[in-house]
C-alpha positions as CSV (number, residue, x, y, z in Angstrom):
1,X,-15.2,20.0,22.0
2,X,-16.4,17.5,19.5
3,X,-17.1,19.7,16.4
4,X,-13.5,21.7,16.7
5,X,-12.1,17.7,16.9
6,X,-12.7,17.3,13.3
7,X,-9.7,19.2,12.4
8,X,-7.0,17.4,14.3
9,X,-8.6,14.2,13.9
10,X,-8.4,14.9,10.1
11,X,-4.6,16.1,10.0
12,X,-3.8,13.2,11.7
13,X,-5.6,10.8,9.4
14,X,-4.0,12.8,6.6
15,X,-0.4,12.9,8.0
16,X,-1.2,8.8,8.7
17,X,-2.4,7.9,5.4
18,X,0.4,10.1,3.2
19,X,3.1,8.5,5.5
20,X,3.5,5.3,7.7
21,X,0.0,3.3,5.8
22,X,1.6,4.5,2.5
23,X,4.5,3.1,3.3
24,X,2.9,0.0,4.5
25,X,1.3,-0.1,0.7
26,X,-2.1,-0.1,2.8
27,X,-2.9,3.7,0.8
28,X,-1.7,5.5,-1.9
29,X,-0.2,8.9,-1.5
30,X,-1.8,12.0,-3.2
31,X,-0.1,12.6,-6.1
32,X,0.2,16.2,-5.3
33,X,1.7,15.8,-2.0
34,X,5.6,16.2,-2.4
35,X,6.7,18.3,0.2
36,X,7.2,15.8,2.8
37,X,5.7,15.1,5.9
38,X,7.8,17.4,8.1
39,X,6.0,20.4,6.9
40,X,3.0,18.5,7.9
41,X,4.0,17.9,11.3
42,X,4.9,21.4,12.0
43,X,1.4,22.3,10.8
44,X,-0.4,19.6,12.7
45,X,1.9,19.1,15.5
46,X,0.4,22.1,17.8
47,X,-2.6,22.1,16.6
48,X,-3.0,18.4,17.9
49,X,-1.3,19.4,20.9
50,X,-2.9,22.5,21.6
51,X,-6.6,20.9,21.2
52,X,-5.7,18.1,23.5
53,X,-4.2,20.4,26.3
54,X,-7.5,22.0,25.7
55,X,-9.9,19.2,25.8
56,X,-7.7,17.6,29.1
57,X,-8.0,21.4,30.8
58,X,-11.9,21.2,30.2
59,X,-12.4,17.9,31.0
60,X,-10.3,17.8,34.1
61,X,-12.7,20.6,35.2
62,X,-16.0,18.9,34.6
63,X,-14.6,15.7,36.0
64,X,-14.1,17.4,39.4
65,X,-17.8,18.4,39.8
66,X,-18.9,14.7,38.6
67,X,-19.6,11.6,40.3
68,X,-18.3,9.0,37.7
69,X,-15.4,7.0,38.6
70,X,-12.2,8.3,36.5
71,X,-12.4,4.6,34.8
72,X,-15.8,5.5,33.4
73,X,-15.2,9.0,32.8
74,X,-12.3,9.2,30.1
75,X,-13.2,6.9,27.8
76,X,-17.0,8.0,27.6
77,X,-15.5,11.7,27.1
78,X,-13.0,10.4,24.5
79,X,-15.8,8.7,22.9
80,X,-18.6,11.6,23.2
81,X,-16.0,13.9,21.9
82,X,-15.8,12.1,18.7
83,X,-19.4,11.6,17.9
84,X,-19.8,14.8,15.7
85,X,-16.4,13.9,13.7
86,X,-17.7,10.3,12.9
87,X,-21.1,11.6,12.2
88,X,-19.3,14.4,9.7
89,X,-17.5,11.6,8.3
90,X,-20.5,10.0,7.5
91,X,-22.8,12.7,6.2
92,X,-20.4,14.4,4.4
């Protein structure tokens, strides 16, 4: 699940740094974006919500046949899962 995590993690980053931190004068906009950020959300919206019903459904599985305590076992999968989108953030 951590390569298909690039994409929402990138709309999200995109939808956060065109909106709220623009607003917040912590980023500049892309000058090209002018069709508002509800378009945005409609696009992003399920696919967010679709990969994390997804990554819950798988993980929930796995996590039954493990031995971890719960405490342990989310935030390591949170964390694993985003390895390969930090390391494409890096490379790329």
């Amino acid at each position: 699940m951590g390569v298909p995590c690039a994409v929402p993690v990138w709309l999200v980053w995109y939808i956060a740094v065109n909106g709220p931190l623009a607003d917040l004068g912590w980023t500049q906009r892309e000058p090209t974006e002018n069709d508002g950020m509800m378009l945005w959300l409609v696009i992003a919206g399920p696919i967010v919500i679709a990969f994390a019903l997804l990554w819950w459904f798988a993980n929930d599985f796995v996590r039954r046949w493990n031995t971890a305590a719960a405490r342990v076992y989310w935030p390591v999968c949170a964390l694993v899962t985003l390895v390969p989108t930090v390391m494409l953030m890096i490379f790329l």
